[in-house]
C-alpha positions in Angstrom: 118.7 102.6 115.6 117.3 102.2 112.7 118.1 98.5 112.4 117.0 97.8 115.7 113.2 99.5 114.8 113.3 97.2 112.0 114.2 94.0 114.1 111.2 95.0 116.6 108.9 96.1 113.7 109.6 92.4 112.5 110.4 94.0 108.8 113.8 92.5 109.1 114.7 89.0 110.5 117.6 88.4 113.3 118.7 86.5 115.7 119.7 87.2 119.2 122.4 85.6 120.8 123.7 87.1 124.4 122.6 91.3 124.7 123.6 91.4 120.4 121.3 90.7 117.4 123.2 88.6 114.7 121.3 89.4 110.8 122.1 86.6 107.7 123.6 88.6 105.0 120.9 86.9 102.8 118.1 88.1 104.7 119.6 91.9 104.9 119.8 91.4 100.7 115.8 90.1 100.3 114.8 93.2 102.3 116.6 95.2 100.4 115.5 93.8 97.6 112.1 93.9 98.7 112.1 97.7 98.9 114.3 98.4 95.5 113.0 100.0 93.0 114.1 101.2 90.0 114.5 104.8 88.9 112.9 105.9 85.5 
């Protein structure tokens, strides 16, 4: 679920082909990137 409230929220960007989303592997790594942050 929580990828789907990201997909709607627009924070994450996919594409939807037939009733399924399909996500780039490169965009799942820029937002997790995005929202990294280093400990210490």
């Amino acid at each position: 679920m929580t990828v789907y409230r990201l997909i709607q929220s627009g924070d994450l960007r996919a594409a939807r082909i037939g009733k399924s989303y399909r996500i780039r592997e490169d965009d799942v790594d820029a937002y997790l990137q995005d929202r990294f942050s280093d400990a210490g």
